[in-house]
N, C-alpha and C positions, 0 to 999 in steps of 0.2 A: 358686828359679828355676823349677823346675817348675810352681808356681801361676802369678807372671808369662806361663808360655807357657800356660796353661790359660787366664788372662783374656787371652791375646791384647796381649799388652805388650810385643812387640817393642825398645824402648828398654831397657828395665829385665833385659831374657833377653842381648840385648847383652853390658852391660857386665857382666853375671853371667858371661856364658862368657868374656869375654877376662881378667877375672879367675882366673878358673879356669884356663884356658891358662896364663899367665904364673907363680901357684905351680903347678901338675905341673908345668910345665916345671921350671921350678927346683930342685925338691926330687925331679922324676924320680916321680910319681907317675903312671904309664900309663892305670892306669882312669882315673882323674879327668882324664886327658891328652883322653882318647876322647869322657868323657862331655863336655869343653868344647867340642871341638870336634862334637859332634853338633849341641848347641845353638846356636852359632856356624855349624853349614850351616842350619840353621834357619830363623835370624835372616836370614842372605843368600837363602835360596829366598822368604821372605816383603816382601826389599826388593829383589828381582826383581836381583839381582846378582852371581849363581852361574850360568853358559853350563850346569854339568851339577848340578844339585843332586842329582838322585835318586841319581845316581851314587857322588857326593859322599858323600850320609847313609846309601848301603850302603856305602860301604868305612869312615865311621869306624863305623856299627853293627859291622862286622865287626872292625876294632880293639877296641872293647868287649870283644864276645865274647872275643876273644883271652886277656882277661886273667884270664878264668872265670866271671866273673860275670856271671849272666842276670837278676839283680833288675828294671831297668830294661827291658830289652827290649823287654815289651808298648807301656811308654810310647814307646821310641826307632823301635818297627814305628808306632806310630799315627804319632809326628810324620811319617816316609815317608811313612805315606799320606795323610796331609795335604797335602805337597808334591806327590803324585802326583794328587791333584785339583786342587790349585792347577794341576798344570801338564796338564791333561785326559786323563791315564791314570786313569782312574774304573778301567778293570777290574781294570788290577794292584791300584790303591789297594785293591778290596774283597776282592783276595788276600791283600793286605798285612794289611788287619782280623781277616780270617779265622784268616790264622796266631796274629796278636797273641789273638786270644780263645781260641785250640786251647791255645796256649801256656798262657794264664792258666787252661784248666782242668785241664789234666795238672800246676801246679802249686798248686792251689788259689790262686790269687793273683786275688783279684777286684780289688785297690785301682784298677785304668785299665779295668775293666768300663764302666763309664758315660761316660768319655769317647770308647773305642774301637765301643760301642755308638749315638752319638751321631756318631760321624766313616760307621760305617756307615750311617746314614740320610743324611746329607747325601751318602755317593756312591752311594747306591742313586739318591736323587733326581735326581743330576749324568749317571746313566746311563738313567736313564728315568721322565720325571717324572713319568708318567701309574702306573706301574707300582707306588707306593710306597701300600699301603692306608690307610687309616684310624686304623687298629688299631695298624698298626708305629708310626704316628707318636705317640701315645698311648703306646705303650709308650717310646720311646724317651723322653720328654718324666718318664715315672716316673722314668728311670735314671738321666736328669739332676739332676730334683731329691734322689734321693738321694745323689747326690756331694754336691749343696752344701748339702744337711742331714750329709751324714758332713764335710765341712769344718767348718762351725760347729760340731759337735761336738768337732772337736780345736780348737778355737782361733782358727779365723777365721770371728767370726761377726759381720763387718763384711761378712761375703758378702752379697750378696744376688742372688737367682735372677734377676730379671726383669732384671739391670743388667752381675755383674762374669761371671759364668760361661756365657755365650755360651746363651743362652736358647732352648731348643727351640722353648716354646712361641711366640715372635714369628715363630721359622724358618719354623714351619708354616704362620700364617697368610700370613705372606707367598707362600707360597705354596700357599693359600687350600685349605690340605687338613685345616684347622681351624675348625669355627666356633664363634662367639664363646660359642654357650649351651652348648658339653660340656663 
């Protein structure tokens, strides 16, 4: 599921979480109750048919929590602030980043480094386009491609950079704070 919402597959993140809803439900499995339904606010902030999404994906993050387990967190703060660009809270959103990266260092947990580092450049950009250097873009565009060289490392190495893992480097040029010879 988690790669699904990494490539941005909406359809496929879907029916992953109402699967997931319907066994915890069943068998009363709370974490996995929480984590369905994180995914499933998700999926609705993305097909614009949640009235409060943000709201929505803080109280099931905050079910999560409940059950003790912080494993996920980095990833369930970046989806937030995902949604909170989508929905033009850019500044909470790079609060939201913020935590999720504080978090993953006081737990050494880099595994959502590159995607939460990648969500922060697009809402630095979302906050002020002119503002974003050079350099930061380049650096984020490493971070990426090291996710999806550590992907193909575990086993999905049908990945490819320029195509399934939402590409820095097109991001940049688009908006022309890359050019073609660096």
């Amino acid at each position: 599921g988690i790669v699904h919402q990494l490539r941005g597959d909406v359809e496929a993140v879907r029916e992953l979480a109402e699967s997931l809803i319907a066994l915890s439900t069943e068998h009363g499995f709370q974490q996995w109750l929480a984590f369905g339904r994180i995914l499933d606010g998700w999926v609705q902030a993305e097909q614009g048919r949640d009235g409060a999404p943000i709201a929505r994906l803080r109280r099931d993050i905050g079910e999560y929590r409940a059950t003790g387990n912080e494993l996920y967190i980095p990833f369930f703060l970046g989806l937030l602030a995902t949604t909170q660009l989508r929905y033009g809270e850019t500044v909470e959103g790079l609060e939201t980043v913020v935590g999720a990266l504080a978090m993953a260092d006081a737990t050494e947990s880099r595994l959502w480094d590159p995607e939460l580092h990648r969500l922060k450049g697009e809402l630095l950009l979302a906050r002020d386009p002119g503002a974003v250097a050079h350099h930061e873009v380049h650096a984020v565009r490493g971070r990426l491609y090291g996710f999806t060289h550590g992907l193909k490392a575990i086993g999905f190495g049908h990945l490819d950079a320029a195509d399934e893992v939402r590409p820095d480097v097109a991001f940049a040029e688009n908006v022309h704070l890359v050019d073609h010879a660096s």
